[in-house]
C-alpha positions as CSV (number, residue, x, y, z in Angstrom):
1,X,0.0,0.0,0.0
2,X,1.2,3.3,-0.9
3,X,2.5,5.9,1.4
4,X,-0.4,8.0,0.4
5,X,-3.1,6.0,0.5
6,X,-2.2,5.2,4.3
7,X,-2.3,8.9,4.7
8,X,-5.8,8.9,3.4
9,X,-6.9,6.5,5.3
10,X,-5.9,8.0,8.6
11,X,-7.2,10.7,7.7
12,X,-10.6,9.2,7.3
13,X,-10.5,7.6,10.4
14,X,-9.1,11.0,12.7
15,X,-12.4,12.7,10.8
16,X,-14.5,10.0,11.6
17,X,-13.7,9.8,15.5
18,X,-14.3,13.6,15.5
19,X,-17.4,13.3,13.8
20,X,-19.3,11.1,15.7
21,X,-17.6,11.8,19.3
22,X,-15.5,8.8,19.9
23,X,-13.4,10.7,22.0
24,X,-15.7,12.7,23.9
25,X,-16.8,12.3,28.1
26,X,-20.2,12.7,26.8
27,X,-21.5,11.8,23.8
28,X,-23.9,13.4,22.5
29,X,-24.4,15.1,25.7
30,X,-26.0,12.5,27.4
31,X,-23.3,12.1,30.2
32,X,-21.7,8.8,29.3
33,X,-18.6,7.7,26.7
34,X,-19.7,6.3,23.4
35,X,-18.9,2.7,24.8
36,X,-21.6,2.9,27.4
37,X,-24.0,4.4,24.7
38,X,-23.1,1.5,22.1
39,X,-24.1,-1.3,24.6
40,X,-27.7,0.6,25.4
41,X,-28.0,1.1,22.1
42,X,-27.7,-2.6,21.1
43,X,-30.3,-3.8,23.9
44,X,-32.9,-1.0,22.8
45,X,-32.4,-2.7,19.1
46,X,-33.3,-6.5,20.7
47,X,-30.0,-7.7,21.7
48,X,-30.2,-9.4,25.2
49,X,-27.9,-12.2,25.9
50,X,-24.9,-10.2,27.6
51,X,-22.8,-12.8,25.3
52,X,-24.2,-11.8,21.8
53,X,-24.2,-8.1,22.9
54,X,-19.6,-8.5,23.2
55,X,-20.0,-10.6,20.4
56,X,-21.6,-8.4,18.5
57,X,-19.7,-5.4,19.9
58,X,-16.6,-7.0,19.9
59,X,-16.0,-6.5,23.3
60,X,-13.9,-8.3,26.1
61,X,-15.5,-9.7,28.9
62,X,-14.0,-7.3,31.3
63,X,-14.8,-4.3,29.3
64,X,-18.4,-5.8,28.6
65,X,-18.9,-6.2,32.5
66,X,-17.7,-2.8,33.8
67,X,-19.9,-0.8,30.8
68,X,-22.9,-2.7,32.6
69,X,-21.9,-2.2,35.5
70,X,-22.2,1.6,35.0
71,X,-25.6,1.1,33.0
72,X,-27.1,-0.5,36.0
73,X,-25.6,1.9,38.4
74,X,-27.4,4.7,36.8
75,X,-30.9,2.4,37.0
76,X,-30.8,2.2,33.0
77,X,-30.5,-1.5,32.4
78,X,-31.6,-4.6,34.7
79,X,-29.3,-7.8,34.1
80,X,-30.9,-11.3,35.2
81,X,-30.1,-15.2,34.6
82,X,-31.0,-16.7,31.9
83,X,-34.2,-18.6,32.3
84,X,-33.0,-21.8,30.8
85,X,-29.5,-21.5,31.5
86,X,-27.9,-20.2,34.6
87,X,-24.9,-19.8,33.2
88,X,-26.0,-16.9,30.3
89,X,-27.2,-13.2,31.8
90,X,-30.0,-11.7,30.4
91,X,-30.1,-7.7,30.2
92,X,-33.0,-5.1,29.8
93,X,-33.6,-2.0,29.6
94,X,-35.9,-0.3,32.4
95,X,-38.3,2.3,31.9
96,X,-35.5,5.4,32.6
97,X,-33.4,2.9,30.4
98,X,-35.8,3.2,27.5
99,X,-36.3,6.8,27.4
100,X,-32.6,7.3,27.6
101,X,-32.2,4.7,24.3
102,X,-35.2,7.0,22.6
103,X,-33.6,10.1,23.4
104,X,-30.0,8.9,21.8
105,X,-32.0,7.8,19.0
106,X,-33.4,11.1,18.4
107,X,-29.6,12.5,18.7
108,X,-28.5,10.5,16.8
109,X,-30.8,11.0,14.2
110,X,-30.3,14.2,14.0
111,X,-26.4,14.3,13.9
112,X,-26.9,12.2,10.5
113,X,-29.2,14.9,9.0
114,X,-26.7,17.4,9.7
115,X,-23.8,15.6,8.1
116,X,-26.0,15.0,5.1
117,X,-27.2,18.8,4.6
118,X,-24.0,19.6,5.0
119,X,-22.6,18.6,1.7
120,X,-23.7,19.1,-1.5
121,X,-23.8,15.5,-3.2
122,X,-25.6,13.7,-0.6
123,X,-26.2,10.6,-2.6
124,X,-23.1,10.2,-3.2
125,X,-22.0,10.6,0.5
126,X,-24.3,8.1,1.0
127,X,-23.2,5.7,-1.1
128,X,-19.4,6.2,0.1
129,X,-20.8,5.3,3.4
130,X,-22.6,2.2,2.1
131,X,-19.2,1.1,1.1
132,X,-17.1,1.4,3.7
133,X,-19.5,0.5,6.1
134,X,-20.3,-2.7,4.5
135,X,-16.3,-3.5,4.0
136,X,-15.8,-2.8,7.4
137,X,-18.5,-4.8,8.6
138,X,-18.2,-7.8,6.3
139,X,-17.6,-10.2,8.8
140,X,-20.8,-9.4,10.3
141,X,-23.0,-9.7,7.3
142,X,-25.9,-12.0,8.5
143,X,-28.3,-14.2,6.2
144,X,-31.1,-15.0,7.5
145,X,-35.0,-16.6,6.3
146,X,-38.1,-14.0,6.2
147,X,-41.2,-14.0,4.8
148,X,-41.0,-12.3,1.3
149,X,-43.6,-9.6,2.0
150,X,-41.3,-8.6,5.0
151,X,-40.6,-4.7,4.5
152,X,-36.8,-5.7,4.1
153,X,-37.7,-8.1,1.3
154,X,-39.5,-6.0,-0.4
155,X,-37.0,-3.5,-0.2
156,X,-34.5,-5.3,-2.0
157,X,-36.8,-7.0,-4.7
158,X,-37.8,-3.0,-5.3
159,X,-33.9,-2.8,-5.7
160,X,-33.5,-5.7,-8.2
161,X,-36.5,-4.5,-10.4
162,X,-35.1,-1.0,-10.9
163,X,-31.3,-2.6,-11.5
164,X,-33.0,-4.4,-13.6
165,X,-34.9,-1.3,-15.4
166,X,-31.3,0.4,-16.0
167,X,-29.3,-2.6,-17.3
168,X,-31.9,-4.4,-19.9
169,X,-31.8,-2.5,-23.1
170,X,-35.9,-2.5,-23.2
171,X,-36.5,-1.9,-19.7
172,X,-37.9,-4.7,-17.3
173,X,-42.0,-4.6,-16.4
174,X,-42.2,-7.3,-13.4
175,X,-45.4,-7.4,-14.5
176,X,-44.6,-9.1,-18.1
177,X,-41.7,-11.5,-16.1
178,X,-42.5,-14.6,-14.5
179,X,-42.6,-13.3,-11.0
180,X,-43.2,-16.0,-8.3
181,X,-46.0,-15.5,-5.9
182,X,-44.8,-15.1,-2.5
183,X,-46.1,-18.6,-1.2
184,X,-43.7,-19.9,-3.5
185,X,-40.5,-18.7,-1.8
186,X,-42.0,-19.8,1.4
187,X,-41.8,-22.8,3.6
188,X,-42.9,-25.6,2.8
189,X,-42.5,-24.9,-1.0
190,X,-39.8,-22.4,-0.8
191,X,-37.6,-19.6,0.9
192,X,-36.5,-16.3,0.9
193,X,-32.9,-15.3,2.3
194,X,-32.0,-11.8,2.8
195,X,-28.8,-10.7,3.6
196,X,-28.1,-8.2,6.5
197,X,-25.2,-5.6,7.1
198,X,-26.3,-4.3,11.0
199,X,-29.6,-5.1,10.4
200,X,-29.9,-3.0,6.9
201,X,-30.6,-5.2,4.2
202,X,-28.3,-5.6,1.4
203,X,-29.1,-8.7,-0.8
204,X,-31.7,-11.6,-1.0
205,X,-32.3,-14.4,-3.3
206,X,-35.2,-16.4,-3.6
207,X,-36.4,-20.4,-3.6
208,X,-39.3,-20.8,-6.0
209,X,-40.9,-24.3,-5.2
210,X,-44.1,-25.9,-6.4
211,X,-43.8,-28.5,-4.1
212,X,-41.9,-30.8,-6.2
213,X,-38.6,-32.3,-6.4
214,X,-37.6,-29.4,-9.1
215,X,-36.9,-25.6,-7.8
216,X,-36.1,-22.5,-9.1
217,X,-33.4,-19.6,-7.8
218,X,-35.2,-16.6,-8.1
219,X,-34.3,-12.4,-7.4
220,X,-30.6,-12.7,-6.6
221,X,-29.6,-9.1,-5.8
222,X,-26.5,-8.0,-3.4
223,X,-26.1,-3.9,-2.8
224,X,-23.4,-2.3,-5.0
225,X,-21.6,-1.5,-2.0
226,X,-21.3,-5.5,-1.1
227,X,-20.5,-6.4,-4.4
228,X,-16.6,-8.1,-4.6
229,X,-17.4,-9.3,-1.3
230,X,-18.4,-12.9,-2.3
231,X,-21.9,-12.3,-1.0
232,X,-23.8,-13.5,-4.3
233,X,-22.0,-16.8,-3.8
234,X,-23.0,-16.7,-0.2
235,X,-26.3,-16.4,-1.2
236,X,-26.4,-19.1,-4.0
237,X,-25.3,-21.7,-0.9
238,X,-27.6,-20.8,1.2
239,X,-30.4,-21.0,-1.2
240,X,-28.7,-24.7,-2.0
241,X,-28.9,-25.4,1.5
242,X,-32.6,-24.8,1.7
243,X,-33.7,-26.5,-1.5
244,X,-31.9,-30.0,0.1
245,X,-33.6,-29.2,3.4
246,X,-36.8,-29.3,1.2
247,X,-35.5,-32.6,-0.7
248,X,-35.3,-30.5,-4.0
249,X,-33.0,-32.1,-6.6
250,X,-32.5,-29.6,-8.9
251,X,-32.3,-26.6,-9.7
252,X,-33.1,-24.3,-12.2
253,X,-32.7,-20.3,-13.0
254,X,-32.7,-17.9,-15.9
255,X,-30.4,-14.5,-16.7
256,X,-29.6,-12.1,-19.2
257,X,-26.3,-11.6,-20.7
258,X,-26.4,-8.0,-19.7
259,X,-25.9,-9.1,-16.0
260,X,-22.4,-10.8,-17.4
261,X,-21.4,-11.3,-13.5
262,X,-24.7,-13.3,-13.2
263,X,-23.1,-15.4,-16.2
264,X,-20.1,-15.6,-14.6
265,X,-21.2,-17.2,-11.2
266,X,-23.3,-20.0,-12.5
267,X,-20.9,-21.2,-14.8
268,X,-18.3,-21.0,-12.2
269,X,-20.3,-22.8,-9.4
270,X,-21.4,-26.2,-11.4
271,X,-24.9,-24.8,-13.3
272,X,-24.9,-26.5,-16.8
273,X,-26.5,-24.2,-19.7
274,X,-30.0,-25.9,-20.8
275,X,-32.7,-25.3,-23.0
276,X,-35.6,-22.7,-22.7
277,X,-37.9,-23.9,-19.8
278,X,-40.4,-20.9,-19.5
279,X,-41.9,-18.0,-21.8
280,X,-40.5,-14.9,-19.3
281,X,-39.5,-12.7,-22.3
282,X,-36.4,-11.4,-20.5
283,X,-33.9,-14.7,-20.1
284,X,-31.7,-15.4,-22.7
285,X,-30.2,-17.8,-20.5
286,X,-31.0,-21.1,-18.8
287,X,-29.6,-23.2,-16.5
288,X,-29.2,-26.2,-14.2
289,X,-28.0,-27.6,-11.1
290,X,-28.0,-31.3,-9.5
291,X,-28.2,-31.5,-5.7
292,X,-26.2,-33.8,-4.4
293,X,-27.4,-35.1,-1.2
């Protein structure tokens, strides 16, 4: 790495830490270091095993204890045994607990506002963010099974359509495709995996099923800012992995060569070219996959 990119890098980071208050005694004002505000944060977003919380903070036990320690000293968080296992800690947040977690919310909130209105290409501060945030954090991208009328899914089939629009020479009208019905990429007949960068979706495919032994792959989208990351493949597996838990055999899928990476996947990850198998008048491709057991 060049001597300069290091420099730009570092400078990234010291404008990052001043940004968002890394430093500071208080942040935001509320009285407590960022540390102390990350950990309420993540139990006012669901979290509650004291174990996923460090995990998910990548924080050491020691560090994970004292910063709880404080929370519960100011009567923000209650911390109890697990139910089912002694051994795990359970931790809350308590009704002072829960208007402190709105009230950095609402900070929070509005600190992004002002970074945004501050500069005059938004967008494309955004989607700088989206990048690094997601390169940073790749080793926490999650996949995980929803129902495809979730808001998340539906968000990211939105996405595919419109990449979709831009890249086909004539357009794309889902409404002209061969679009699955929801109870198709559902269990028992199918699936529908998104994928999750701290809990914003960036990609999904879908598991057509009728029900039979035969399947098809349906919607594969990943975020431009996740693309290079090997997410798509990630994706493809774990779609694989569901269509065997289902004792589907094979698989099938369509493309168009203007999605040439698309191409480029499947003929690198064991799909064999076949004929036509539907009248969707946007696939110029068609292809296979055998299951093994």
């Amino acid at each position: 790495m060049s001597t300069d990119a290091i420099a730009r890098i570092r400078r990234f980071n010291r404008a990052v830490t001043s940004e968002v208050g890394a430093l500071d005694e208080s942040f935001l004002g509320r009285g407590r270091p960022l540390g102390a505000a990350r950990v309420l944060n993540a139990i006012g977003h669901g979290y509650t095993d004291v174990a996923e919380i460090r995990d998910y903070l990548g924080l050491d036990s020691g560090l994970m204890s004292r910063l709880l320690r404080s929370l519960e000293a100011e009567g923000l968080v209650l911390t109890t045994p697990h139910p089912d296992d002694a051994r795990r800690r359970i931790v809350s947040l308590t009704p002072t607990g829960e208007a402190e977690y709105a009230a950095y919310e609402s900070l929070s909130d509005a600190q992004a506002e002002t970074i945004l209105a501050r500069h005059p290409k938004s967008e494309a501060l955004l989607a700088a963010m989206d990048l690094i945030a997601t390169a940073l954090g790749r080793d926490r991208i999650i996949l995980e099974t929803v129902d495809p009328n979730t808001p998340d899914a539906l968000y990211c089939l939105d996405q595919y359509y419109a990449e979709l629009g831009r890249r086909f020479a004539t357009g794309y009208d889902v409404s002209l495709a061969a679009a699955p019905d929801a109870r198709e990429m559902s269990a028992p007949l199918g699936a529908f995996i998104l994928a999750l960068s701290d809990d914003l979706p960036i990609g999904c495919v879908g598991l057509k099923g009728k029900g039979t032994e035969i399947a098809e792959i349906k919607r594969l989208w990943v975020a431009p800012a996740a693309r290079g990351l090997g997410l798509a493949r990630r994706l493809m597996q774990a779609a694989e992995n569901a269509a065997r838990a289902l004792s589907i055999t094979t698989l099938r899928l369509d493309t168009n060569s203007a999605l040439p990476e698309a191409l480029a996947l499947y003929q690198s990850s064991g799909w064999v070219e076949i004929d036509r198998f539907n009248d969707d008048p946007y696939p110029d491709y068609f292809f296979e996959k055998t299951l093994n057991s």
